[in-house]
N, C-alpha and C positions, 0 to 999 in steps of 0.2 A: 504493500500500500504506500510504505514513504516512498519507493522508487517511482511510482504511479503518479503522485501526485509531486512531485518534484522539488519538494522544498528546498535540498540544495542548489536547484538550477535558479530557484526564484529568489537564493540567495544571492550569488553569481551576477543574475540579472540585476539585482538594484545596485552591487556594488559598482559594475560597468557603468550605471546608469548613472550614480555617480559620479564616478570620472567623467564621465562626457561634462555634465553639467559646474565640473570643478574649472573646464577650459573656457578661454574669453569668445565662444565663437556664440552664433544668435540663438541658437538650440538652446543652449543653457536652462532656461527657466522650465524648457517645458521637460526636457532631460530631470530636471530634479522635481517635476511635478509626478511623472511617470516612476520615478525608483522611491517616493514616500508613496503614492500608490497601493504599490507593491509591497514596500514594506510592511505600508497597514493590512494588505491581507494577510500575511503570513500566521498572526494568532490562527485569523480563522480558519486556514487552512492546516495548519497544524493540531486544530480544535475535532477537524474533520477526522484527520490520520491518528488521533489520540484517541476516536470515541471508542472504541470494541467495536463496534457494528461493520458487518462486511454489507459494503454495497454492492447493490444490482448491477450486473454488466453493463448497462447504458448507461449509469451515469460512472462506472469505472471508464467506460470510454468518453463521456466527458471531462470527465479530469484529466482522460491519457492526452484527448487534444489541447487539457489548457496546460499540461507540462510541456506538450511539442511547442506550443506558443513560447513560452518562457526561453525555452532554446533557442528558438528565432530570434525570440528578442535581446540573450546573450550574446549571439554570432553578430546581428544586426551593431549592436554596442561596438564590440570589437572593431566592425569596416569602419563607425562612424569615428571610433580612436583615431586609427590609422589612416583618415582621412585628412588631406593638407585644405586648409582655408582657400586658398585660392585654383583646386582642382573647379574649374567654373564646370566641366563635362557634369560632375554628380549633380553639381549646385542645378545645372539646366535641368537633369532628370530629377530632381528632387522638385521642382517647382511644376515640372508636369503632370506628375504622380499627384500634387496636390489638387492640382485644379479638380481632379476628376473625383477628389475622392472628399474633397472640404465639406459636403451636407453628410457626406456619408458617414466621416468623424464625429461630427455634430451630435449623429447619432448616435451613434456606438456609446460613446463618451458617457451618456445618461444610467448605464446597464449596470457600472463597476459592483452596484450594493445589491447585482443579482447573487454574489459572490458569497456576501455574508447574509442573505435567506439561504443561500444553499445549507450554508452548515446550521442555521437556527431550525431549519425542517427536520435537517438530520436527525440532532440531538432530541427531536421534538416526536423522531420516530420511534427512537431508541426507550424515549420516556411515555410514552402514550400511547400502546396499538390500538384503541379504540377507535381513534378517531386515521389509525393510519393510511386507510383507503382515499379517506379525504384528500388529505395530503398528499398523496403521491400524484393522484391526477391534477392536481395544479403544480408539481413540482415535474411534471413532464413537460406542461408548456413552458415554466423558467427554463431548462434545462437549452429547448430549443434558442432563446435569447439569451442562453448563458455563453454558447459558442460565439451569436453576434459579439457578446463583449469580448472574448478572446481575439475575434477574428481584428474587433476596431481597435485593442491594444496593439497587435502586430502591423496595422495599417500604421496607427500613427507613428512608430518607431521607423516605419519605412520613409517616412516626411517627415523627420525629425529637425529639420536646418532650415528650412521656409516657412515663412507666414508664420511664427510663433506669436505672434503679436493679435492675431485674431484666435488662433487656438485659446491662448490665454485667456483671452475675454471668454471663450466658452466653459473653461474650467469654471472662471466664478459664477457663469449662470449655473452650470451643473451642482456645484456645493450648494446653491441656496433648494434646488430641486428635489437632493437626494435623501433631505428630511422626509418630507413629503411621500415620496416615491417607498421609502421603509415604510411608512405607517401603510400602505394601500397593501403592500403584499403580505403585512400582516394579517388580512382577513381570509388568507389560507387558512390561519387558524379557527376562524370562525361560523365551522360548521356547513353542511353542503348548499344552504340555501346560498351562501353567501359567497360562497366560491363561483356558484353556477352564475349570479350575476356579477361577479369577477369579472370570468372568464366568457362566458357565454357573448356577456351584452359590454363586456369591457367596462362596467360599473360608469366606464366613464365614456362619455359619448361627445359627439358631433351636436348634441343635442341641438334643437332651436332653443334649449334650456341656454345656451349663455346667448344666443340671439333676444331670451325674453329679460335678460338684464338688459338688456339694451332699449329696450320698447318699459321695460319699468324703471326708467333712468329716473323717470321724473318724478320729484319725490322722495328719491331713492338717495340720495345725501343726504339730507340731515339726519333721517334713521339712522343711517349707517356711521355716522359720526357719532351720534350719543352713546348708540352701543359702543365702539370701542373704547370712549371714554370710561363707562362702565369697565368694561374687559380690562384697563391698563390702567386703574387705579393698585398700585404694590400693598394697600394691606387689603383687598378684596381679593387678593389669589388663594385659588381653594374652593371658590364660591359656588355659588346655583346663579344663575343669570336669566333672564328671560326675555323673552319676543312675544309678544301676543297680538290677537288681533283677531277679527271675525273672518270667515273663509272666503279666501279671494282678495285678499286686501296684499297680499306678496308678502306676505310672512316667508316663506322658502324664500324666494326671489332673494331679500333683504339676506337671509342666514347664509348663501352660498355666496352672496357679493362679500360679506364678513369671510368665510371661510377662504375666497377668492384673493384678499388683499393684502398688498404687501406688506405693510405695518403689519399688521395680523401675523401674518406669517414671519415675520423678522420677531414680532413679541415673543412667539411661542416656539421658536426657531423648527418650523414646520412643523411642528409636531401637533396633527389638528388630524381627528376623527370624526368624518361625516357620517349619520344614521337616522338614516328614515325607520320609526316607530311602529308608523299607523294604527290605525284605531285594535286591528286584533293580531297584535304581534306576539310570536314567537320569541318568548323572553330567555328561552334559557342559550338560544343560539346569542340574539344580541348581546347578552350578559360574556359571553366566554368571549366574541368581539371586541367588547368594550377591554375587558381583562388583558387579553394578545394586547393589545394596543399597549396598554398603560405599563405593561411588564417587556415592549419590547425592547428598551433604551434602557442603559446599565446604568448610564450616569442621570445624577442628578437636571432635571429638566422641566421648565414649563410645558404642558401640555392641556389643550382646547378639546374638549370633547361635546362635541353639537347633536341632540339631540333632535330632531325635526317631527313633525306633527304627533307631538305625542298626548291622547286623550285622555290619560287618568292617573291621580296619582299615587292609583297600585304600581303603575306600569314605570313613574318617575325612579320611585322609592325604592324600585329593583335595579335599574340602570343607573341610579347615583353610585358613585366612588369618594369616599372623602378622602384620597389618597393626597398625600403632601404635594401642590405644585400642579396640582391638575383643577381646570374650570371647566367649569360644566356650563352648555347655555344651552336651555331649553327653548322650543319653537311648538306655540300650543297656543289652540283656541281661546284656553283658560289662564289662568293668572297663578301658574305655581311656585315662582319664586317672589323675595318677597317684592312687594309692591316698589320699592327704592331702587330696588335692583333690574325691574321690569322696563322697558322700551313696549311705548302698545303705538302699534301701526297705526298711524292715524288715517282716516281716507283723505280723498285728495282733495282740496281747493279746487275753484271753480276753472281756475287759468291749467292747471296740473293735469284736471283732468282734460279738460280741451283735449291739450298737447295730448298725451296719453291716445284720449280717441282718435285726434288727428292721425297719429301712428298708424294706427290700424286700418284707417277707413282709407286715408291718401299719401302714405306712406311718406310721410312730413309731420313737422310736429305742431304745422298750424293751417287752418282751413284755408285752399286755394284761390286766390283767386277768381270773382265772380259764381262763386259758390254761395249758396245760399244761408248765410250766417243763423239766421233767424232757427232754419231748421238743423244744422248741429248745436246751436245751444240748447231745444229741445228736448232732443236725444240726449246729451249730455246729464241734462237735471233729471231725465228720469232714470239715470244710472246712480244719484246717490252718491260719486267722489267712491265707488267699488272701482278698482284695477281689472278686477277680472270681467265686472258687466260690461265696462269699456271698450276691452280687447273683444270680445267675444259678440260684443253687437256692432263692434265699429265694423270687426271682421265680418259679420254676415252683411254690412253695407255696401262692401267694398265693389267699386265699377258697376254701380247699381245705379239704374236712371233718377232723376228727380222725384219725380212721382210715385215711385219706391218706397222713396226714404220718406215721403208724406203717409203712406199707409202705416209705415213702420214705426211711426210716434202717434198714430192714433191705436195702432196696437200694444204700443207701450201705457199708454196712460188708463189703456179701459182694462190693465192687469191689477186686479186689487186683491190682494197677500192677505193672507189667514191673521196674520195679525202684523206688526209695522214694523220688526226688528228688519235689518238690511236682510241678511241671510233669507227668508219667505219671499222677500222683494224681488231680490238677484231672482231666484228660481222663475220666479212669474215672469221677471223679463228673459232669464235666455229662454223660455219657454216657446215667448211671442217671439224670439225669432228664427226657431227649428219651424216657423210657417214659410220662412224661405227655402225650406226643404225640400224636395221633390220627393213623393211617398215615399219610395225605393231607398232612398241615400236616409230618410227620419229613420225608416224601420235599422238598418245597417249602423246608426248613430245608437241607437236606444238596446242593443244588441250587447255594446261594448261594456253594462252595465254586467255582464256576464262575468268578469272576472274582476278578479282580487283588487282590492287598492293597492295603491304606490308601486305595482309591478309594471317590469316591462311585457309588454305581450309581443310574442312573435308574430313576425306580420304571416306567417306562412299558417299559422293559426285560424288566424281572423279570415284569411283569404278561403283557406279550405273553408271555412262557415260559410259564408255569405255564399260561396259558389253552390254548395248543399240544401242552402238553406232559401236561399232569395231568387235560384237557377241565373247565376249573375256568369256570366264569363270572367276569365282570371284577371284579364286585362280590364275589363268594367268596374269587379272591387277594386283593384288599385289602384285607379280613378277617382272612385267614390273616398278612399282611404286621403289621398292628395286631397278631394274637396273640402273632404270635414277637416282637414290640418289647415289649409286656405282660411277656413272661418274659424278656426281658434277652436274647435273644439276635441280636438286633440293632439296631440304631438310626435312628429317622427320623430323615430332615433335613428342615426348612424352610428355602426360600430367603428372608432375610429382605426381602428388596427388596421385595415382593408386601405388609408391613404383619402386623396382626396380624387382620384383620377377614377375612381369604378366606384361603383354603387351598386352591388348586384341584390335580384329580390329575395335571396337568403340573408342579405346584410341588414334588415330595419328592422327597426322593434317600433310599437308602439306605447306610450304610456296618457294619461288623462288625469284632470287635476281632480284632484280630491272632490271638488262640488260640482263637478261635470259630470262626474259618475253617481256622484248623491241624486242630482238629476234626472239622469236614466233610470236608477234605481225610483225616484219617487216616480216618474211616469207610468214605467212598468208596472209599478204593484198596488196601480186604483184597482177600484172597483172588487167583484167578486172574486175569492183567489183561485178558485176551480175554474173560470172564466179569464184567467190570462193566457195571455201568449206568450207570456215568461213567468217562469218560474224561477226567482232571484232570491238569491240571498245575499243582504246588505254586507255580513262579517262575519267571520270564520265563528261559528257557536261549535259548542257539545256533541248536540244531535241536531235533529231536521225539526225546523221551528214546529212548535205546537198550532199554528194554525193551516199548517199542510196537515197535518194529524187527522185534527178535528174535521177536515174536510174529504177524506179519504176514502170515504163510503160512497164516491161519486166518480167519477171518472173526471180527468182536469184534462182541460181544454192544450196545455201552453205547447210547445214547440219545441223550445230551448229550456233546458231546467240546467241549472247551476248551482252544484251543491260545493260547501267550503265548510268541512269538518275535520275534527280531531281524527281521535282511534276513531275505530267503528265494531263492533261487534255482530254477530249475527241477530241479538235481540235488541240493539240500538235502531236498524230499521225496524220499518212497517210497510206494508203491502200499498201501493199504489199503482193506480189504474193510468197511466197516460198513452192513450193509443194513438195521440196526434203529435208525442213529440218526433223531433228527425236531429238533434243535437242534444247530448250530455255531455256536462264539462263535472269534473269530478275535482276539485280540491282538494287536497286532506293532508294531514302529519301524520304518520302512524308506521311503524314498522312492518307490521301486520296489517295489512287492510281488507277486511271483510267486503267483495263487491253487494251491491243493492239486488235484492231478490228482482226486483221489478223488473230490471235491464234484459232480462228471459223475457218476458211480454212487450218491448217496445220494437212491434216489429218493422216499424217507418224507421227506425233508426238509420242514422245516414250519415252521424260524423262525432265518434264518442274521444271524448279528448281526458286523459288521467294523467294529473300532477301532484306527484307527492313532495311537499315541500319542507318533509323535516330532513333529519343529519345522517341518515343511511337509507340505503336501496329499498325498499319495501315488497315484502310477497303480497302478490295479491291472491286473496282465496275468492274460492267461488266465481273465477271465472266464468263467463259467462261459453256454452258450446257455441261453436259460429254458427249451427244451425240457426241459432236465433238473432243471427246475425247477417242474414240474407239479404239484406240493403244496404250493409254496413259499405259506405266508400272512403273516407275515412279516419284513419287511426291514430293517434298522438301518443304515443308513453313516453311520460319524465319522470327520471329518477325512481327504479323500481325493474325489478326480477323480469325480464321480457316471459309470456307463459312461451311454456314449451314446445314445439313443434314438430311433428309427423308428419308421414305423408298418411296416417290411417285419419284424421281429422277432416270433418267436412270443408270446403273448399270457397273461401272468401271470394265468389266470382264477380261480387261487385266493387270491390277493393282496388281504389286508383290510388290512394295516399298513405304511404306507410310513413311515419316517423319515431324514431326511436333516440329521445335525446337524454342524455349521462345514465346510461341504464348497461345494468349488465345482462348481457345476450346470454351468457352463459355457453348452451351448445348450439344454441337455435339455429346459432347462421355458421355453426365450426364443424355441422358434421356433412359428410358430402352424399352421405346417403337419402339426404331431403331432397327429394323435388320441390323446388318453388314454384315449378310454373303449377303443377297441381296442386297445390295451394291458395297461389293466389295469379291465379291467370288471367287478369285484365289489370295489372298493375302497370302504373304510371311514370309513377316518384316513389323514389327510396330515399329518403334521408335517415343519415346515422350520425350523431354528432356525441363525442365527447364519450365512447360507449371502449372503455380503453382496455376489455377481454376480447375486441373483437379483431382476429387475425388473419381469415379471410370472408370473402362469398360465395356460397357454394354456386357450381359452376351449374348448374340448373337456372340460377337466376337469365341464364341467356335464350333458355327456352321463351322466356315471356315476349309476347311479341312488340306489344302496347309499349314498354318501359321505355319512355323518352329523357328521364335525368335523375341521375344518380349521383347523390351528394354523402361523401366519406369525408367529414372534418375531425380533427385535432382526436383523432384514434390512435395513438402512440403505437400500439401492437399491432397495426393492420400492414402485413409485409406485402398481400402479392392481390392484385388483379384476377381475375380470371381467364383462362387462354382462347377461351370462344368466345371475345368479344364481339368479333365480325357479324355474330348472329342478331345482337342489336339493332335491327332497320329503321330504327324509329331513337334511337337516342342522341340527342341533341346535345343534352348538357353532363357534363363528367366534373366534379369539385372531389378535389384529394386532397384539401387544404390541411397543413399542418399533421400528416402522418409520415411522420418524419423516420419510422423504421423502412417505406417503401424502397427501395433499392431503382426498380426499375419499371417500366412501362412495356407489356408483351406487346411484338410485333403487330397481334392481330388488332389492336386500335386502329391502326390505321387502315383495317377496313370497315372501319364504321361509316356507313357512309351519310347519313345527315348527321353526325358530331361539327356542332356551331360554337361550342363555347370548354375550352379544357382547364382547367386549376389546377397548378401541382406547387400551388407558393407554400413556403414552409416545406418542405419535403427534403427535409435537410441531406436525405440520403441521396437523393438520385444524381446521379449523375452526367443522365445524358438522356434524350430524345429520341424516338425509334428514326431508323434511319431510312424510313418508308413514310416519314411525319407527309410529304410533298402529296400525297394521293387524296388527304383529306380535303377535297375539293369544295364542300360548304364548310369549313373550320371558318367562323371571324374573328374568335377573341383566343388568344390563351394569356394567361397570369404564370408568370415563371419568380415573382421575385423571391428573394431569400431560401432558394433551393440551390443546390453544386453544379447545376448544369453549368460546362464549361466552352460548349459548341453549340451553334446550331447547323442542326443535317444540310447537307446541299440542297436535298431533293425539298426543302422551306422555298425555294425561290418558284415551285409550283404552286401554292398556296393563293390559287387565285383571288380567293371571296377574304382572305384577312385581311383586318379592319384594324385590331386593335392590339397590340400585346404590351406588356406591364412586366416590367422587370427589375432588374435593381441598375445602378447607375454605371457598375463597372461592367452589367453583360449589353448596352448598350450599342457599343461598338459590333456587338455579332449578329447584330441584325441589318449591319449597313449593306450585305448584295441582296437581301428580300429586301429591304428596301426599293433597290434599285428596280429590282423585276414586279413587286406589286403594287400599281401607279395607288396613292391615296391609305398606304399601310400608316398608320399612325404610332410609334412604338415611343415609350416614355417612363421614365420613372416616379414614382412617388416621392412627395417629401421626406414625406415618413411613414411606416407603416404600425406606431406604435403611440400610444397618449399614455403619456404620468400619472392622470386622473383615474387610477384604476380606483 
């Protein structure tokens, strides 16, 4: 293990590294930035090679590559010795090498304290197996951006004598970052829910979330000033702090612009923990969250811990820490800390809000020109000085004719609220203006009230619904998804990992603000409850509300039913009739999850979706036989025991959507003796994301004729392809993102013959492209970045119909003779393909 992991060479290496930076040449600074580097990892890595524990072969070959690095970087030291000041030959090639490679440092440069999670996981494996399956599937994606940081150490030692002067300036960005960037991969420790939106949704997004600080500018100062005066008063550390305010008023907004700023973050020298609550959270994963955080820093330290919409204070009185040096500021409807210590959002002035509306409605912050004043001031009064009714009515205004926006205030003033608090008010106006709806896109809006707060929802989710549910084409919902994001009533996410250059529709998530879905929810659940069309539940309860109970003697009308519960047992349900529904969305925490008897009687069923959201895999019992599953199109599992699979089992012949995300397959998809296509032989789409037992596909899946896209992401153990791919006729789309054990690509791809779009970025193994890539005649996009491809095939300059390829900045140059031969080929790199905001 010491030979493995190289602590003599990385001793070696800083001493060289020294020397270099002891001579008067320009390098110097960044020479002695690189060997204290180094230095400082040595504990850790010595922490690594001291614990007892033998590590797994992959990451014993991650270490082997970061001691080869260290060896480069001694040999590299060595030529730069022996290098004369005025050889101008190196100087020219050292300033070439830079130009090409200066964003790509930039990068790299951010990784170093992937170094020391390494070894915190380690010893975190050695001390804890409870939780070690969690762990390891987030330590397989560090693992892959643990060789970026090797690979941008060894870069930068090769431009060690230019441009040190801009280097430099990125090292001090880097230090104020790498606070910051510890506390986020802390929440590996924080149990599966929170790894999944880690890793999954990258916690940290492209959001129009920092777009909406922008649009909530106004106002949005002097809040944010009193809080930190509060925050950086020195004998109020330690404290409970608070933000309040009624729903919609940018409570969040305000707490991530605090979490966002620099003071803030120079106060508490990065060290700031964001956590969304919500109304029915799971305390005991937030609690070990919170804990990771506050225990991950040896030294003595300021640290921020922000709590966001949190409703009660059972739920405070568990997530408080009165640990030495750490604030707590709570984000709550309610008034939990003390009243001195509170900031309450106030709503907007009459000038605030304009601006505000203006934003929305004409994307300016004050009414146009020849615009009719009279009627946005209006609109405006009967918004109240709310942020959110603002956005949300300006947005259903927007490019709307005159006489529009005349009906739209006589629809505003004839809404009169159950009683006169703002909250009853807001609802009655965005109410009046989901009449700008068109039926199709209200029903698709009031649908969304179907899942959990403060989650992000996959847009591939949403899409299979409405397409099942409202007979929408796939291309229609994502339309309708874009309109209702248009008018503020919900919000895209980008995963930013992916760059700015592609946006593929496995990349979005959805999320919706806390009273938009209050919204949905109050629309859905008027009237009779056996007489809806949904069946909702507001928050995660026990069991299934006593007033489905009480009604159960009758057959229910709804469509969609949406259950969000704990365990379940077999006598925690009860029998219900729903012969009309065609969607179940299943909620739950439970290790064990007893399924609903009923799910055997809903034979319209057309798209059952199960997410289990607590900190291990879940069996499900009582699976349902597919014979009762004769409509089913389809399937969703997250997190949970995939059921088992045969070919003696009745046969899913309606089944177009399979997905299976962070779930263990077990054998399902590892034994070769299954036919899938008798199975499931009208299948479409397979996705498999983050399911890291799974090692291949059996090779039956090529029977299926239908199968047009298959998507394998971030499956660390999936090595091989199947070799009858050519039987494909219909598959378009191939994503292999992030299985980084693949090696290689079988010849027979390339006779796939409508393949439009291939993904092999992150595939840290592979190393090359089949050499028959030129025959895929409709191919237009492929993504290669951050994989070893070091060639592209000759036979690429056949590649008539590509469009677009994505790659990193150094394999750019190998695309320059397809260039030449495919007029309008577009090939580019990304800035980055990673955010800090995990």
């Amino acid at each position: 293990m010491a030979e493995l992991i190289g602590g003599e060479v990385m001793t070696e290496a800083a001493k060289q590294l020294l020397a270099v930076s002891s001579k008067a040449w320009r390098g110097k600074d960044t020479a002695s930035n690189l060997a204290a580097m180094i230095t400082d990892l040595q504990p850790t890595i010595s922490e690594i090679r001291n614990s007892g524990v033998t590590l797994p072969p992959h990451r014993q070959a991650q270490l082997g590559m970061f001691s080869e690095t260290l060896e480069k970087c001694k040999k590299l030291a060595d030529k730069v010795l022996g290098c004369t000041r005025w050889n101008m030959v190196s100087q020219v090639y050292y300033v070439n090498k830079m130009e090409g490679l200066e964003k790509q440092i930039s990068r790299f440069l951010r990784w170093q304290i992937l170094a020391h999670t390494l070894a915190e996981v380690h010893l975190l494996r050695a001390e804890s197996h409870a939780r070690f399956n969690k762990i390891d599937r987030s330590l397989d994606s560090l693992d892959v951006q643990m060789t970026d940081v090797l690979s941008g150490v060894h870069h930068l030692q090769a431009t060690s004598e230019v441009r040190f002067d801009r280097i430099d300036r990125n090292f001090d960005r880097v230090s104020e970052m790498l606070g910051t960037f510890e506390v986020r991969l802390d929440s590996i420790r924080g149990g599966g829910e929170l790894i999944r939106d880690g890793l999954r949704t990258a916690e940290a997004t492209m959001m129009q979330e920092e777009d909406d600080v922008g649009d909530f500018r106004v106002g949005l100062d002097l809040g944010k000033r009193m809080v930190k005066e509060l925050l950086f008063k020195p004998e109020d550390e330690g404290k409970l702090f608070g933000i309040s305010g009624m729903s919609g008023s940018g409570k969040t907004t305000l707490a991530r612009d605090i979490m966002q700023d620099q003071e803030v973050q120079g106060h508490f020298e990065n060290q700031i923990l964001f956590l969304t609550v919500s109304q029915s959270p799971i305390l005991e994963v937030l609690r070990s969250h919170i804990w990771a955080f506050l225990t991950s820093c040896t030294r003595q330290t300021r640290k921020l811990v922000i709590l966001d919409d949190v409703w009660t204070r059972k739920s405070l009185d568990q997530l408080f820490f009165k640990t030495p040096g750490t604030t707590t500021l709570v984000v709550s409807r309610s008034k939990f800390a003390d009243p001195k210590a509170t900031h309450h959002v106030e709503l907007l002035n009459e000038d605030e809000a304009t601006s505000l509306f203006c934003l929305s409605a004409f994307d300016q912050k004050s009414i146009p020109s020849g615009f009719n004043i009279k009627l946005v001031k209006q609109i405006v009064e009967e918004c109240k000085g709310l942020p959110l009714a603002l956005k949300v009515i300006g947005g259903s205004l927007k490019d709307q004719p005159e006489i529009y926006w005349q009906g739209a205030v006589k629809r505003l003033s004839r809404g009169e609220p159950a009683d006169e608090t703002h909250e009853s008010r807001v609802f009655s106006q965005m109410e009046a203006t989901l009449e700008t709806l068109d039926l199709k896109t209200r029903e698709c809006f009031l649908d969304l009230g179907a899942f959990p707060e403060d989650k992000k929802i996959p847009l591939d989710v949403i899409i299979n619904i409405w397409v099942e549910l409202h007979d929408l084409e796939e291309e229609t919902a994502f339309a309708v998804l874009v309109d209702l994001s248009d008018k503020n009533l919900l919000t895209l996410v980008k995963d930013p990992r992916l760059g700015t250059l592609y946006t593929g529709y496995y990349d979005i998530f959805v999320m919706q603000h806390d009273v938009i879905r209050d919204l949905t929810i109050h629309l859905s659940n008027r009237g009779d409850v056996s007489r809806r069309v949904r069946l909702l539940m507001p928050k995660r309860e026990l069991g299934l509300p006593r007033e489905w109970e009480r009604n159960s003697d009758e057959p229910f009308n709804a469509q969609i039913v949406s259950i969000h519960t704990g365990d379940m047992t077999e006598t925690d349900w009860f029998d219900m009739e729903l012969p009309k529904a065609e969607v179940l969305i299943l909620n739950f925490t439970s290790d064990n999850y007893v399924m609903p008897p009923f799910i055997s009687k809903m034979r319209r069923l057309r798209a059952l979706v199960i997410i289990n959201n607590g900190m291990s895999f879940a069996h499900l019992s009582d699976f349902p036989s597919f014979t009762s599953l004769a409509k089913l199109r389809s399937l969703w599992l997250e997190m949970v025991h995939v059921p088992e699979l045969s070919n003696s089992m009745v046969p899913l012949k309606s089944l177009c959507k399979l997905s299976l995300i962070f779930c263990k397959v077990n054998s399902s998809f590892n034994q070769r003796a299954l036919d899938m296509a008798e199975v499931f032989p009208n299948l479409s789409g397979l996705t498999i994301d983050h399911c890291d037992d799974l090692v291949e596909l059996p090779p039956t899946i090529c029977g299926i004729a239908s199968v047009n896209s298959i998507s394998i992401t971030n499956c660390p153990g999936f090595v091989e392809l199947p070799k009858n791919l050519s039987k494909l006729k219909s598959l378009e789309l191939l994503r292999l993102y992030a299985c980084r054990e693949l090696e290689s690509l079988p010849e027979e791809i390339c006779e796939v013959p409508s393949l439009k779009y291939l993904d092999v970025s992150q595939c840290m193994s592979l190393s090359s492209l089949p050499e028959e890539l030129g025959k895929l005649s409709k191919l237009e996009k492929i993504d290669m970045r951050e994989c070893s491809v070091s060639s592209v095939p000759s036979s690429a300059v056949s590649l008539t119909s590509l469009r677009h390829v994505i790659c990193d900045e150094e394999s750019l140059c190998m695309w320059e003779e397809v260039k030449k031969a495919v007029p309008g080929l577009l090939v580019e790199a990304p800035d980055t393909c990673l955010s800090m905001d995990w």
